[in-house]
N, C-alpha and C positions, 0 to 999 in steps of 0.2 A: 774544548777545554783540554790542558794537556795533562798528559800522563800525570797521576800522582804519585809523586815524589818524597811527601812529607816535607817539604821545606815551607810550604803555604798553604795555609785554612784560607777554603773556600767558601766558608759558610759565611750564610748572611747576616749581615750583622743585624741588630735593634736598630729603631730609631734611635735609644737613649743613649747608647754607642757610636752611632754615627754622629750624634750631636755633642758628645765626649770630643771625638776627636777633631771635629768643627773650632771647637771651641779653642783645642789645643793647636791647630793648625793657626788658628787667627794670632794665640799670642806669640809664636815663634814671629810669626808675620811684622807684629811689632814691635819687638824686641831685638832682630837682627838687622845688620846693618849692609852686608853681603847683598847686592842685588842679583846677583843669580840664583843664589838659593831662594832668596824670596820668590825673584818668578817662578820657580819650580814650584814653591809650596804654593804658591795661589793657584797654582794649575793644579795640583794633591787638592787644596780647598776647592777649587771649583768641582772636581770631581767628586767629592765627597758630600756640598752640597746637593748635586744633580741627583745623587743613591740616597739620600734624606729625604728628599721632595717625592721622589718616586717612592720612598719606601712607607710616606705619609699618606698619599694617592693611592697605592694599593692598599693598606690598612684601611682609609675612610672606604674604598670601593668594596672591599668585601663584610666592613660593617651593614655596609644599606642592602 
């Protein structure tokens, strides 16, 4: 991890956060008309889904 800087929180986000910005990544998605920015943002969205799943998957695992 690099030096901190104060320009970026590391902390992890909630699911309810992660699924906030899901949410908002999706309607940029279909709202803009730019294809390069969209493929960026679908690649922000797919990364953001991947840190939701995992961050579901560890919550269910340390409930049981």
């Amino acid at each position: 991890m690099p030096a901190d800087d104060g320009l970026f929180d590391y902390t992890e986000l909630e699911p309810s956060e992660l699924c906030d910005q899901c949410m908002a990544l999706n309607y940029a998605l279909m709202t803009l008309h730019d294809r390069k920015i969209k493929e960026i943002l679908a690649f922000i969205l797919w990364e953001r889904f991947e840190m939701l799943r995992s961050s579901l998957y560890t919550t269910c695992e340390e409930a049981a």
